[in-house]
MARMI-538551 format. One line per 8 residues: number of its first residue (from 1); their letters; for each residue x, y, z of C-alpha. Coordinates in steps of 0.02 Angstrom, whole numbers, plus 50000, padded with zeros to 5 digits. Each point is the difference from the previous one (the first is absolute). Layout:
BEGIN
NUM = a = X,Y,Z; ...
//
This chain:
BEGIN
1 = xxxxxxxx = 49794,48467,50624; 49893,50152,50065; 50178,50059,50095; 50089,49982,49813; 49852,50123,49915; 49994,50123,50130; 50197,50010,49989; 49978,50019,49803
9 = xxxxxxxx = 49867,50125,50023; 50098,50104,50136; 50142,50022,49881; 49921,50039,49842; 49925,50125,50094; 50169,50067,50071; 50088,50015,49812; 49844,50096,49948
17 = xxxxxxxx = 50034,50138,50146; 50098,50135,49995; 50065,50114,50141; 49926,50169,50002; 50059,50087,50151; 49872,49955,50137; 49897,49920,49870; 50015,49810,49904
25 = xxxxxxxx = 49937,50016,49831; 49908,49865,49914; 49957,49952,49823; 49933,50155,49881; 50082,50137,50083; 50194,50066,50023; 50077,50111,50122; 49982,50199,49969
33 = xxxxxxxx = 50117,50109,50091; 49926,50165,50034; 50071,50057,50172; 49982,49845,50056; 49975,49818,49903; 49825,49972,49953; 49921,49818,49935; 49888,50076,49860
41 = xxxxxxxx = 49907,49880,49867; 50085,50003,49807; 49963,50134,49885; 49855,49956,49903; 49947,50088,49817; 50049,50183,49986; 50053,50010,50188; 50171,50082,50031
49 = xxxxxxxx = 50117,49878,50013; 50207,49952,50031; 50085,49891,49870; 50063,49834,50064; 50178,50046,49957; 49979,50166,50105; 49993,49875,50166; 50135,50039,50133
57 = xxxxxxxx = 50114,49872,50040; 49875,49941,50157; 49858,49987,49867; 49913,50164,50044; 49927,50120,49896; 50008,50171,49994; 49791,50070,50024; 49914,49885,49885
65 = xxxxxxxx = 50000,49832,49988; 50027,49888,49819; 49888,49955,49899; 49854,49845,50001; 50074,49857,49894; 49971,50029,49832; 50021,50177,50001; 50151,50142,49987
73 = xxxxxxxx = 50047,50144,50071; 50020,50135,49853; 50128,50103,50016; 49954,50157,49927; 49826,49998,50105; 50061,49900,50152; 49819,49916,49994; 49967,49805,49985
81 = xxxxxxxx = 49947,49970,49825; 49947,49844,49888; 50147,49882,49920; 50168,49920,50037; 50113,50153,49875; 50054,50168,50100; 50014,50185,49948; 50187,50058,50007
//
């Protein structure tokens, strides 16, 4: 039974990963490409951010990360602001 859980655990812990060059990154953060891929933790309030839809095919963002659940990246301001409606 112990086996069985530490299987479980191992791959929930493998679908919540993501590839970021060198780097594996975990839950709360998404892969930046600068020059290189960076892990960096999700935009929280008024931090620059990416919009999800702006994600490259391999899930990467371009500089900034998303933003925290229950936030959005405004368009106009490109900063992490308060509700689930965006400025177009």
């Amino acid at each position: 039974l112990k086996f069985v859980v530490l299987i479980c655990l191992v791959i929930m812990a493998s679908t919540s990963a993501q590839q970021c060059g060198d780097e594996t990154c975990g839950a709360g953060t998404c892969c930046a490409v600068f020059s290189q891929n960076h892990c960096r933790r999700l935009s929280r309030m008024y931090d620059l951010c990416s919009d999800h839809a702006d994600a490259s095919p391999s899930g990467n963002y371009l500089f900034f990360c998303p933003c925290e659940p229950g936030l959005h990246c405004d368009r106009n301001t490109w900063t992490c602001t308060e509700g689930s409606s965006r400025s177009e």
